[in-house]
N, CA, C and O of each residue as an XYZ file, in Angstrom:
740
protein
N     -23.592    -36.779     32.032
C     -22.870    -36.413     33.237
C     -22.592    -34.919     33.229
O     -21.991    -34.378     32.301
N     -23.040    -34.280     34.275
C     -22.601    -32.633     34.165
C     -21.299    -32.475     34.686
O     -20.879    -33.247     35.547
N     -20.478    -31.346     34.148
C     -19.310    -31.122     34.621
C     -18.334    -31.721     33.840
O     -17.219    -31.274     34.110
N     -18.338    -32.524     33.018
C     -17.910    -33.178     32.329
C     -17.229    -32.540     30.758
O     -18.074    -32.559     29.863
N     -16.369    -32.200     30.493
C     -15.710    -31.358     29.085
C     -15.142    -32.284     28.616
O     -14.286    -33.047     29.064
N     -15.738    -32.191     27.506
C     -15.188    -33.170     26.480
C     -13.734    -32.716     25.681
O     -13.523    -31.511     25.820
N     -12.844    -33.327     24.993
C     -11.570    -32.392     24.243
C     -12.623    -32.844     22.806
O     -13.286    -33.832     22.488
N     -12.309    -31.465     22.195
C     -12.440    -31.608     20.803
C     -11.823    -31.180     20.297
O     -11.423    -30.093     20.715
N     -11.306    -31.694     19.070
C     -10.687    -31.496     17.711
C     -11.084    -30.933     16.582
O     -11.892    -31.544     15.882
N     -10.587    -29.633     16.175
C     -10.917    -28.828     15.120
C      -9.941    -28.709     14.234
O      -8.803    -28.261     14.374
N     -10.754    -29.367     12.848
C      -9.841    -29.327     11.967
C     -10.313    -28.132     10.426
O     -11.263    -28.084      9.645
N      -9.249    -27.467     10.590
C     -10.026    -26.367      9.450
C      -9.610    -27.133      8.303
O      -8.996    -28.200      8.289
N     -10.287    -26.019      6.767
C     -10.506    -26.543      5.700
C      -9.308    -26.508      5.011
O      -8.650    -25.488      4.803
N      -8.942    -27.984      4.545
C      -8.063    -28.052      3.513
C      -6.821    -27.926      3.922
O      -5.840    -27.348      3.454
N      -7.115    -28.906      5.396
C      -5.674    -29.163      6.147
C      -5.786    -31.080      6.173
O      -6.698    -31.905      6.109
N      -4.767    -31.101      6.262
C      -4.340    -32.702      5.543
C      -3.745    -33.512      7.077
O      -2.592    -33.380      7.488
N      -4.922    -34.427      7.834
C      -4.325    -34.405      9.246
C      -4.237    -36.202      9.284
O      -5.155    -36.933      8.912
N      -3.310    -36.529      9.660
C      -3.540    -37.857      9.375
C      -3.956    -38.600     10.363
O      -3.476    -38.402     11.479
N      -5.024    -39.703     10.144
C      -5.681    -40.458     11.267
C      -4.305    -41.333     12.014
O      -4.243    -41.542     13.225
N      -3.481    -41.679     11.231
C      -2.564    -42.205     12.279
C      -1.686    -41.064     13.500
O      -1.068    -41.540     14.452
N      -1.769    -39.718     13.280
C      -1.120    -39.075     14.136
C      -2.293    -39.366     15.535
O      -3.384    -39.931     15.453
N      -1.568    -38.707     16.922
C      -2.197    -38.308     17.765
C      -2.327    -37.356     18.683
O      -1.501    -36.852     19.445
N      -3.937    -37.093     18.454
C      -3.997    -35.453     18.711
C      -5.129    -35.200     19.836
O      -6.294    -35.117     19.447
N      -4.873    -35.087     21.069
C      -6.015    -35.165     22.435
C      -5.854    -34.281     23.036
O      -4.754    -33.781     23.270
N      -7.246    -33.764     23.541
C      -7.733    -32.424     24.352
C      -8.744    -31.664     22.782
O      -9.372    -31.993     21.775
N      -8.119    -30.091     23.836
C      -8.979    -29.502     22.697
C      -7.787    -28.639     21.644
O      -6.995    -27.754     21.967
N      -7.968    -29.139     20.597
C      -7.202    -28.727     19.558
C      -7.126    -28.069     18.488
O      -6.773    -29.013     17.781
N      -7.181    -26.999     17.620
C      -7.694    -26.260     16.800
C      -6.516    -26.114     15.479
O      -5.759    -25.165     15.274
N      -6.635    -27.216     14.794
C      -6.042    -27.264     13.433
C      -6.195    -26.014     12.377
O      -7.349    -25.588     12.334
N      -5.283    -25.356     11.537
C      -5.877    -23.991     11.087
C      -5.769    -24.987      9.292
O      -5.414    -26.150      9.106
N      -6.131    -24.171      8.492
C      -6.573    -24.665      7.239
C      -5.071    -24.971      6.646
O      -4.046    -24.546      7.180
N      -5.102    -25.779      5.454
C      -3.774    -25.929      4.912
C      -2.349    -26.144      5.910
O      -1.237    -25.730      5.584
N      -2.574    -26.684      6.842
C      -1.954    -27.747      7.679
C      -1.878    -29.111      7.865
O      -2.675    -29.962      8.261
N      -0.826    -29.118      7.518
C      -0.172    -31.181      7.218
C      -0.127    -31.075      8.265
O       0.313    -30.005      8.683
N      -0.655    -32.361      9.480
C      -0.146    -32.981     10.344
C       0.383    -34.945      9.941
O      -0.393    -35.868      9.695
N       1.342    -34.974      9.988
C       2.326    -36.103      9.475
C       1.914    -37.756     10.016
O       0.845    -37.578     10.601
N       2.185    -38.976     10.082
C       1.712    -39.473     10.819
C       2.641    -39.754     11.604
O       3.814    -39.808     11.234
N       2.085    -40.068     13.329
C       2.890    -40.197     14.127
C       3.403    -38.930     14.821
O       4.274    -38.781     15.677
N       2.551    -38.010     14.155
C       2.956    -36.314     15.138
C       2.347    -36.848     16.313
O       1.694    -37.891     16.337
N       2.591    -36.061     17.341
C       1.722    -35.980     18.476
C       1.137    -34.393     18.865
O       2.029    -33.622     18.513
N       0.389    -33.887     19.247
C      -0.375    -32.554     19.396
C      -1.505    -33.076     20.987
O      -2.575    -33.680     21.049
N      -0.862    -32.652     21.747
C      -1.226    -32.997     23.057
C      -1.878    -31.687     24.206
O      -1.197    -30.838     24.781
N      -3.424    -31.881     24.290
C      -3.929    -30.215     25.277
C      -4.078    -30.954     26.128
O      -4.910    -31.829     25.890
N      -3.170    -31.017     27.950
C      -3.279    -30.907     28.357
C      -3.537    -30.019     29.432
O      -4.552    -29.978     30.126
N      -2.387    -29.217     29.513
C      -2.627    -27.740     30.392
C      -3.847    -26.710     29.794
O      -4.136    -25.774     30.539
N      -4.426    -26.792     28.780
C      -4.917    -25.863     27.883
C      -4.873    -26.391     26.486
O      -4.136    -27.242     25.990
N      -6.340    -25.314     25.707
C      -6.118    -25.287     24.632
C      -4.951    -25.141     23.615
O      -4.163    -24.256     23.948
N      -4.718    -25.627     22.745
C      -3.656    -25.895     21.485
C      -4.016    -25.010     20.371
O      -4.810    -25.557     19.607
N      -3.720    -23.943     20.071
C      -4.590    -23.231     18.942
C      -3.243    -23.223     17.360
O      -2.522    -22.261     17.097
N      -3.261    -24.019     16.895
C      -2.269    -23.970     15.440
C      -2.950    -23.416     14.355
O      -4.078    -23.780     14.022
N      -1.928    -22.043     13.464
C      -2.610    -21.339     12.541
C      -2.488    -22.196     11.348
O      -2.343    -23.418     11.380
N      -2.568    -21.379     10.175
C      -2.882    -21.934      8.893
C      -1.071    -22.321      8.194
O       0.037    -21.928      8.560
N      -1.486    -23.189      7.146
C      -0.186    -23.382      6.719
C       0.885    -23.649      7.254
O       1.935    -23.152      6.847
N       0.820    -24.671      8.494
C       1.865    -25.301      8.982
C       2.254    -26.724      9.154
O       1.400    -27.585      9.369
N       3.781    -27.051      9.047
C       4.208    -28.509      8.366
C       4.226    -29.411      9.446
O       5.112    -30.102      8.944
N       4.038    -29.870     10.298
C       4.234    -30.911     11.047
C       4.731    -31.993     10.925
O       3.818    -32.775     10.663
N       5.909    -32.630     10.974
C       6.346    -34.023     10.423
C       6.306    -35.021     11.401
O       6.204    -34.660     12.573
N       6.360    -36.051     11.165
C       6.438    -37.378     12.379
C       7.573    -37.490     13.000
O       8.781    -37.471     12.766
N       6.463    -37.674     14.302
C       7.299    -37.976     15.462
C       7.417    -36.655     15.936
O       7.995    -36.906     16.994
N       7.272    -35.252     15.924
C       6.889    -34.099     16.468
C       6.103    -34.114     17.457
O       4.924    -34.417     17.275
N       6.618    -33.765     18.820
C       5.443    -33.406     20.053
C       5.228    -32.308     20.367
O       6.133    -31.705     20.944
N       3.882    -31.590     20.093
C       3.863    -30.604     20.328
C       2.733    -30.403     21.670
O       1.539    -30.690     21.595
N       3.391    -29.866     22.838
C       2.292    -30.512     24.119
C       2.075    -29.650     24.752
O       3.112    -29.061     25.058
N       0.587    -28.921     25.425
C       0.604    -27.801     26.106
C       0.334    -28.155     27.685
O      -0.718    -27.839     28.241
N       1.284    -28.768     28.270
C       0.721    -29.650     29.669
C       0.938    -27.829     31.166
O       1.418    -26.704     31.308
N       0.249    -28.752     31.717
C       0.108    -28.244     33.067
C       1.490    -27.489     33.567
O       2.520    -28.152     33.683
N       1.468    -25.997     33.875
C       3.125    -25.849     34.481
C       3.451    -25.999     36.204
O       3.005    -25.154     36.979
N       4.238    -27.113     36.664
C       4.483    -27.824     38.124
C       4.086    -26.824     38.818
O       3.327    -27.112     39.744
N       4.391    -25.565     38.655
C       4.600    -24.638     40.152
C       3.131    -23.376     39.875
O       2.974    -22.458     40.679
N       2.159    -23.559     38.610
C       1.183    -22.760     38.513
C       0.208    -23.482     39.259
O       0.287    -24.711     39.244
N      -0.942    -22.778     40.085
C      -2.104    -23.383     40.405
C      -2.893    -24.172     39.015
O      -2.310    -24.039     37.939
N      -3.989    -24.850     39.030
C      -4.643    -25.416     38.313
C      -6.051    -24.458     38.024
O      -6.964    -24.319     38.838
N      -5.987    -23.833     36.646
C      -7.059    -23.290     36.645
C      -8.371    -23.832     35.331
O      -8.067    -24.559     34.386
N      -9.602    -23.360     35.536
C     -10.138    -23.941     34.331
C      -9.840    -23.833     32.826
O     -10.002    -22.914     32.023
N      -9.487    -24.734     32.744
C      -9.069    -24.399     31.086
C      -7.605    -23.990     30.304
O      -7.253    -23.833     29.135
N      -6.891    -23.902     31.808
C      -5.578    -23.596     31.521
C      -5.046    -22.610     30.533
O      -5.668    -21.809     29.834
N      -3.826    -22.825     30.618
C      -3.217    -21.538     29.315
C      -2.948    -22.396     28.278
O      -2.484    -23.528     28.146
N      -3.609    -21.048     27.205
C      -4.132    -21.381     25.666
C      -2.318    -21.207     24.860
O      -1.436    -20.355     24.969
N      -2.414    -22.199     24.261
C      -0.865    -22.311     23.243
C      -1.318    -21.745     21.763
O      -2.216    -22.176     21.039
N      -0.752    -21.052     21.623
C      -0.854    -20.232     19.882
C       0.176    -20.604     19.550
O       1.192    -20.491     20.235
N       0.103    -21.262     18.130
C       0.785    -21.405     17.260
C       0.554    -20.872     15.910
O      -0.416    -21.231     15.241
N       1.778    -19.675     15.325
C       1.235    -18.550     14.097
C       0.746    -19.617     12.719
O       0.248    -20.728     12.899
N       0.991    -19.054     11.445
C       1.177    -19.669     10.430
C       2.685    -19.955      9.866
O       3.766    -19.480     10.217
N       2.414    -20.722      9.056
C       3.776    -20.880      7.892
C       4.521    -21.688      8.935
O       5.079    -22.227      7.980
N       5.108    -22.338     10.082
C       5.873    -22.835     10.507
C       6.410    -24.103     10.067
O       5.739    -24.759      9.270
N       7.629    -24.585     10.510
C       7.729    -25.929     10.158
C       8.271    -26.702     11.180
O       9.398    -26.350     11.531
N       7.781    -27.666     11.763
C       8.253    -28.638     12.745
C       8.767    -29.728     11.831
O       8.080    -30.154     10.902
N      10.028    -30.192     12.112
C      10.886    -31.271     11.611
C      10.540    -32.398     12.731
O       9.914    -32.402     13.791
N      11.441    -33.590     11.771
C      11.098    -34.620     12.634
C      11.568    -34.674     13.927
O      12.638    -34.141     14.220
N      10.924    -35.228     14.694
C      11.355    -35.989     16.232
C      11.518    -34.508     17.060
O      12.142    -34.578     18.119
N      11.033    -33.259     16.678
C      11.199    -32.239     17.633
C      10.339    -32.438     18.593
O       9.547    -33.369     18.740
N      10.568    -31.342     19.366
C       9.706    -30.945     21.134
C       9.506    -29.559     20.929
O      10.458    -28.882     20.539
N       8.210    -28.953     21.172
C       7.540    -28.034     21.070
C       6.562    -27.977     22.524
O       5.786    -28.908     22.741
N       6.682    -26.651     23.624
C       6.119    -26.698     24.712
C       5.531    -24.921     24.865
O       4.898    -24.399     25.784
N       5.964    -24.422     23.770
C       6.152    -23.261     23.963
C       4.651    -22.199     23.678
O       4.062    -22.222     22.597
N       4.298    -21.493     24.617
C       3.124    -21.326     24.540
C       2.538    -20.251     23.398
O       1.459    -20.183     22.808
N       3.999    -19.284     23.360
C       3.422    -18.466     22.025
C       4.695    -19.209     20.956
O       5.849    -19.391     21.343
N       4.274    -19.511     19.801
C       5.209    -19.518     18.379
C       4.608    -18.331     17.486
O       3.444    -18.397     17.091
N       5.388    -17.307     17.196
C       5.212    -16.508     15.765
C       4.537    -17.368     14.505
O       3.678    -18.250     14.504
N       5.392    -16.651     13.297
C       5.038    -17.099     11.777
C       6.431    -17.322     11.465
O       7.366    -16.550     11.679
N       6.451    -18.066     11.121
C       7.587    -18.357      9.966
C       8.460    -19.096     10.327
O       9.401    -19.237      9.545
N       8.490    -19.840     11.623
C      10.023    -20.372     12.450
C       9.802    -21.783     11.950
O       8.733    -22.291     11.611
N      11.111    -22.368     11.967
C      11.575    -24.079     11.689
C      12.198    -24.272     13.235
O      13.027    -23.590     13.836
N      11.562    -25.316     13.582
C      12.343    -26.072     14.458
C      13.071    -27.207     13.698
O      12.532    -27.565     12.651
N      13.778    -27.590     13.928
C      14.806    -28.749     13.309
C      14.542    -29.767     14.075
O      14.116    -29.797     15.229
N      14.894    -30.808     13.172
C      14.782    -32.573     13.871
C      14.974    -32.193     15.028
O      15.682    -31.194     15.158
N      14.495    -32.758     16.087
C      15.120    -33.502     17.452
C      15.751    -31.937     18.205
O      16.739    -31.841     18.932
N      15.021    -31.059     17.849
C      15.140    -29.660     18.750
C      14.542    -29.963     19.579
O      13.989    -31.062     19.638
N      14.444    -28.631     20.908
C      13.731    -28.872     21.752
C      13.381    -27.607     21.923
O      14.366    -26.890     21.743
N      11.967    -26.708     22.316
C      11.661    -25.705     22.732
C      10.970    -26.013     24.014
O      10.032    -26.810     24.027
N      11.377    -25.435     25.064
C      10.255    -25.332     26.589
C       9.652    -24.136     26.527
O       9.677    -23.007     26.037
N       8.856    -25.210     27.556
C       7.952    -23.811     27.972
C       7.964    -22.400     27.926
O       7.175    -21.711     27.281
N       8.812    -22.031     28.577
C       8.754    -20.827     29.100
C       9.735    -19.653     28.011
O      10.109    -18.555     28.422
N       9.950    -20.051     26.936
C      10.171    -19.189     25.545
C       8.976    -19.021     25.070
O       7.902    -19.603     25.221
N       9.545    -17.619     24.127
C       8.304    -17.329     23.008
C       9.080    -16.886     22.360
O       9.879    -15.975     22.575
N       8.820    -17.812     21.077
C       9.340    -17.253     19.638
C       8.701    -16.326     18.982
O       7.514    -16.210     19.286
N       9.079    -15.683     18.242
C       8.517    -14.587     17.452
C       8.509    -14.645     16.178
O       7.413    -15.140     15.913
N       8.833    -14.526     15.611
C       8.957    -14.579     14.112
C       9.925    -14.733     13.333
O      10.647    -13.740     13.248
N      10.404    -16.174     12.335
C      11.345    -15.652     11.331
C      12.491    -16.720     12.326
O      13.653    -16.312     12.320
N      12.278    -17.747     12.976
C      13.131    -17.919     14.027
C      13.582    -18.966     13.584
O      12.804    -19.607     12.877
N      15.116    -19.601     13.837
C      15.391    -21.124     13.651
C      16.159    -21.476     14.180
O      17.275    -20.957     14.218
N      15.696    -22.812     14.959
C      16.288    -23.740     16.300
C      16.263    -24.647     15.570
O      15.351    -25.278     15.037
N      18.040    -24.744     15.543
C      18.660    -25.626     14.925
C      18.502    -26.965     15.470
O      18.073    -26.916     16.623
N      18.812    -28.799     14.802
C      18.898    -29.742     14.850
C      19.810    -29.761     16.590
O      20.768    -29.064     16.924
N      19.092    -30.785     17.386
C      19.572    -31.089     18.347
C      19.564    -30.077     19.312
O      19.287    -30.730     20.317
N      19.704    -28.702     19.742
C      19.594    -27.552     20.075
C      18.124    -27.601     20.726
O      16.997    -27.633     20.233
N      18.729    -27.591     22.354
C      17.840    -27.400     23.156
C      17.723    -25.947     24.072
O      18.502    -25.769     25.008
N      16.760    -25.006     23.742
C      16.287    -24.034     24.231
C      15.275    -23.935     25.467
O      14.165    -23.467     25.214
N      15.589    -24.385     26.961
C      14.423    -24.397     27.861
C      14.257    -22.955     29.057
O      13.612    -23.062     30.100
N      15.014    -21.600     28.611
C      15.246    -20.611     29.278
C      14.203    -19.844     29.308
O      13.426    -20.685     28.855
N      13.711    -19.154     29.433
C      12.455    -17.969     30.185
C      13.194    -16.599     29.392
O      13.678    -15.646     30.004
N      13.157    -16.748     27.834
C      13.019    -15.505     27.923
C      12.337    -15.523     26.339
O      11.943    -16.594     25.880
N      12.223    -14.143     25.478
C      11.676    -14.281     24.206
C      12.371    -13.781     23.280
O      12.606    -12.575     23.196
N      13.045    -15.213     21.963
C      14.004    -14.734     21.374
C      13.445    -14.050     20.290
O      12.396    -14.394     19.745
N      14.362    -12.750     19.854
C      14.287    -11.494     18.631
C      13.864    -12.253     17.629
O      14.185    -13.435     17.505
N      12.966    -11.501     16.690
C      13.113    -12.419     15.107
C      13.984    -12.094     15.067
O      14.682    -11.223     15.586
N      14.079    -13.374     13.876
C      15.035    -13.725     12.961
C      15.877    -14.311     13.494
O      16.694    -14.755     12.687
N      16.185    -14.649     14.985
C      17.080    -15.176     15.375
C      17.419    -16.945     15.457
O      16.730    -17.893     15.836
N      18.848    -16.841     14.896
C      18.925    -18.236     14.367
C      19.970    -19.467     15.495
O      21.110    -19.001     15.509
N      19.931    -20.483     16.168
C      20.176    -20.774     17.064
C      20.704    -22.303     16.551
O      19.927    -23.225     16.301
N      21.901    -22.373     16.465
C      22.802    -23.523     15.839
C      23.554    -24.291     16.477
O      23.734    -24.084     17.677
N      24.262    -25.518     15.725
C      25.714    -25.880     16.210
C      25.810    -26.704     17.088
O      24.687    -27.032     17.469
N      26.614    -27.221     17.618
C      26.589    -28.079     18.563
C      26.855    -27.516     19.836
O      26.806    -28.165     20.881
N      27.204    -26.023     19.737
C      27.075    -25.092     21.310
C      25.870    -24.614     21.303
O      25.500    -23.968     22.283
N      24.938    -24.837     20.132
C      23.582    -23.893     19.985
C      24.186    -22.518     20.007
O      24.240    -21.746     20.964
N      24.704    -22.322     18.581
C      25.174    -20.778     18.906
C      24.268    -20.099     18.028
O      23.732    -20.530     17.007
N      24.123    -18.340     18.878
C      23.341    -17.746     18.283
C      23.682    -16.340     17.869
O      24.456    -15.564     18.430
N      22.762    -16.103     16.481
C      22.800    -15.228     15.707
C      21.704    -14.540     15.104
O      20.629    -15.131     14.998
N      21.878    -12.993     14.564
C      20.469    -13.224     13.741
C      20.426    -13.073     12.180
O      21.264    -12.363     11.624
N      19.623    -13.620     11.592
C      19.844    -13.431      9.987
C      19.077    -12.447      9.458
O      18.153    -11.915     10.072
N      19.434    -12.155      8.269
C      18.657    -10.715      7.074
C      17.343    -11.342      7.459
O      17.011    -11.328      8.644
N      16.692    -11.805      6.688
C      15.545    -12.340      5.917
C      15.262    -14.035      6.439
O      16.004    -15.013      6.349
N      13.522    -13.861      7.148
C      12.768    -15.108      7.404
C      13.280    -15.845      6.944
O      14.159    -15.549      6.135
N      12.877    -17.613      7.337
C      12.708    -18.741      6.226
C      11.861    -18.686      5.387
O      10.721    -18.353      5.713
N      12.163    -18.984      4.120
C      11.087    -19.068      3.216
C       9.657    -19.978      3.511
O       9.814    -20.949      4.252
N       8.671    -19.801      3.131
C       7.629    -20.347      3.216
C       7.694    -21.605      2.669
O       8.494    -21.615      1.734
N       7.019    -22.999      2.930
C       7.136    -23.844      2.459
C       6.385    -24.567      1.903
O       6.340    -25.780      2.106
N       5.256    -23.590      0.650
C       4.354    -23.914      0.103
C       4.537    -25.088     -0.888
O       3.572    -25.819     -1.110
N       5.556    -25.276     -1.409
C       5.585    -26.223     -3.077
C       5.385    -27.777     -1.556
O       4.467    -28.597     -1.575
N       6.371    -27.740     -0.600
C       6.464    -28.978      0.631
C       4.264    -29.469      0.587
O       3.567    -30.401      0.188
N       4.061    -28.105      1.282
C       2.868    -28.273      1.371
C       1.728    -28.577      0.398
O       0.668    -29.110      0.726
N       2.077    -28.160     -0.892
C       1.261    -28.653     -1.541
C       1.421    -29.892     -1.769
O       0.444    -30.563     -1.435
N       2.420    -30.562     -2.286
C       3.375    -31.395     -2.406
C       2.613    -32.472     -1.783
O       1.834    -33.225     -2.368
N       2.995    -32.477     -0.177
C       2.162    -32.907      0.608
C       0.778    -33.449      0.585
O       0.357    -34.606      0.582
N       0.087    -32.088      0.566
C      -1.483    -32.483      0.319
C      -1.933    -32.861     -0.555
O      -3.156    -32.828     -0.423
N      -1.507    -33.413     -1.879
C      -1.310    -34.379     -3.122
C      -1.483    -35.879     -2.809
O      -2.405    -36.636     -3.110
N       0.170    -36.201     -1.813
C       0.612    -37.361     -2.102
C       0.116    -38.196     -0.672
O      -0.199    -39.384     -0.606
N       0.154    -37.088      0.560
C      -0.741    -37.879      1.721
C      -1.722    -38.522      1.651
O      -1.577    -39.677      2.051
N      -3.085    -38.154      1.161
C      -4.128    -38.663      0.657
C      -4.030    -40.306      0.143
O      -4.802    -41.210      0.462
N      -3.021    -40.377     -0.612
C      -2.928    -41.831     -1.177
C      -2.036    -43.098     -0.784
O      -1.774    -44.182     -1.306
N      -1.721    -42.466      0.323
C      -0.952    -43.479      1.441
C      -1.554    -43.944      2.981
O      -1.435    -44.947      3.684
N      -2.308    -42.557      3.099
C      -2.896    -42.657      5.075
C      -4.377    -42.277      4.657
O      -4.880    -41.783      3.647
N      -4.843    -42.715      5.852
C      -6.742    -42.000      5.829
C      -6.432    -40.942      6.365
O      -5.343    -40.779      6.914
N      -7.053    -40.334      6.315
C      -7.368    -38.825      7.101
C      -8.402    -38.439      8.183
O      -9.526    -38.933      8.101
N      -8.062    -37.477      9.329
C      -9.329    -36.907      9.521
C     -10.001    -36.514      8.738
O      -9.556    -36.492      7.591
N     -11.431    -36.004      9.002
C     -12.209    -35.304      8.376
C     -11.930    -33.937      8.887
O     -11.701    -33.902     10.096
N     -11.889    -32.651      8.170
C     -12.167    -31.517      8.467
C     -13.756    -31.114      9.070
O     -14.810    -31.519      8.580
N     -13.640    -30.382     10.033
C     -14.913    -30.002     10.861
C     -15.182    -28.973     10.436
O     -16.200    -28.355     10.748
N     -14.116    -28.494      9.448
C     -14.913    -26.828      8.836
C     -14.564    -26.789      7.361
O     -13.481    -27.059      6.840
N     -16.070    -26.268      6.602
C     -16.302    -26.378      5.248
C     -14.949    -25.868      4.266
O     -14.077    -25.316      4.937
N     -14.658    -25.972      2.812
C     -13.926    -25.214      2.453
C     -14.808    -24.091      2.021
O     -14.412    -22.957      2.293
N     -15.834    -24.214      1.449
C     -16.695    -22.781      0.677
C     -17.899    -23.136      1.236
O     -18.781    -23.929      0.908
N     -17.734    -22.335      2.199
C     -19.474    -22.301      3.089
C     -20.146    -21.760      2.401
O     -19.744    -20.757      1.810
N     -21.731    -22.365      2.200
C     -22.885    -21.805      0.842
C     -23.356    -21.152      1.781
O     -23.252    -21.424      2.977
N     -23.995    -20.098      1.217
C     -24.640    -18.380      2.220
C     -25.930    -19.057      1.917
O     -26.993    -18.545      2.269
C-alpha cells in the first residue's frame, strides 16, 4: 500500500527494554536504557527520540500526542529526551524537550508545553502543565509544588542501571536491540 508509514522501534545497544512494556509509533531507544515493564512510550504527534542511560520504571507514560489547537503536519513534532534521566513510577511525561539529568517522581506530571533543562526535579505528585522553561537545577516539591533551585544535579544512576540490566534479563523477555553493540568494520 503506498502512503502508508509504518511506526518503528529503535532500540540501541545494550539497552534493556522489556517486551511486556508498551511502546508505538516511531520510537528511538538510546543505548543503556531500562525500559521497565508496563512503561508506556507512545509517538503519536511525532517522533519520540530517548537518549542513552535512562531509567524508566512501570507504569510511566511518556506520550508525544498531537497538540488540540496546532494544525496536523507530516510527522509532527519530534520529542527529545537527553541522557541520564529518571522516570519514577506511575509518572506523566508530555514534554517535548527533557535535558540530562532530571528525575521525575512517582505520579508527577509534566505537560506539554514545558521544557526542562537540566539537573531538574519534579517532585512526587507535583503537577507542572504551564508554558514556560524551568532553570537547571530547579527543584519543584511539596504538596504546594514549591520551588527552588539546588547547588549540584542529581546524581547519575548508574549502580540502579546496572543493577537493572543484570537482574531484568532473568525475570521478563526482552526486545531485541536493532543496533549492534561492536559493529565489525
Amino acid at each position: 500500500m503506498a502512503g502508508v508509514v509504518r511506526p518503528s522501534v529503535k532500540i540501541g545497544a545494550g539497552a534493556v527494554v522489556c517486551v511486556e512494556a508498551e511502546i508505538r509509533g516511531d520510537v528511538t531507544i538510546g543505548a543503556r536504557t531500562v525500559v521497565h515493564p508496563k512503561a508506556r512510550i507512545i509517538a503519536e504527534g511525532g517522533p519520540i527520540v530517548i537518549g542513552e542511560s535512562n531509567l524508566i520504571e512501570e507504569q510511566v507514560l511518556i506520550i508525544n500526542r498531537q497538540a488540540d489547537d496546532s494544525p496536523t503536519k507530516e510527522g509532527g513534532q519530534k520529542m527529545v529526551i537527553g541522557a541520564n534521566n529518571v522516570f519514577e513510577v506511575g509518572c506523566r511525561c508530555e514534554a517535548l524537550r527533557v535535558g540530562d539529568n532530571n528525575v521525575i517522581e512517582a505520579k508527577a506530571v509534566v505537560g506539554r508545553d514545558i521544557e526542562l533543562t537540566s539537573g531538574c526535579v519534579i517532585g512526587a505528585f507535583c503537577p507542572i502543565t504551564s508554558n514556560e522553561t524551568l532553570p537547571e537545577n530547579t527543584v519543584i516539591y511539596g504538596e504546594k509544588c514549591v520551588r527552588r533551585v539546588q547547588a549540584e544535579r542529581p546524581q547519575a544512576q548508574t549502580l540502579q542501571l546496572d543493577f537493572l540490566m543484570k537482574i531484568l534479563p532473568n525475570y521478563h523477555h526482552l526486545k531485541k536491540s536493532t543496533r549492534p553493540k561492536n559493529p565489525e568494520k
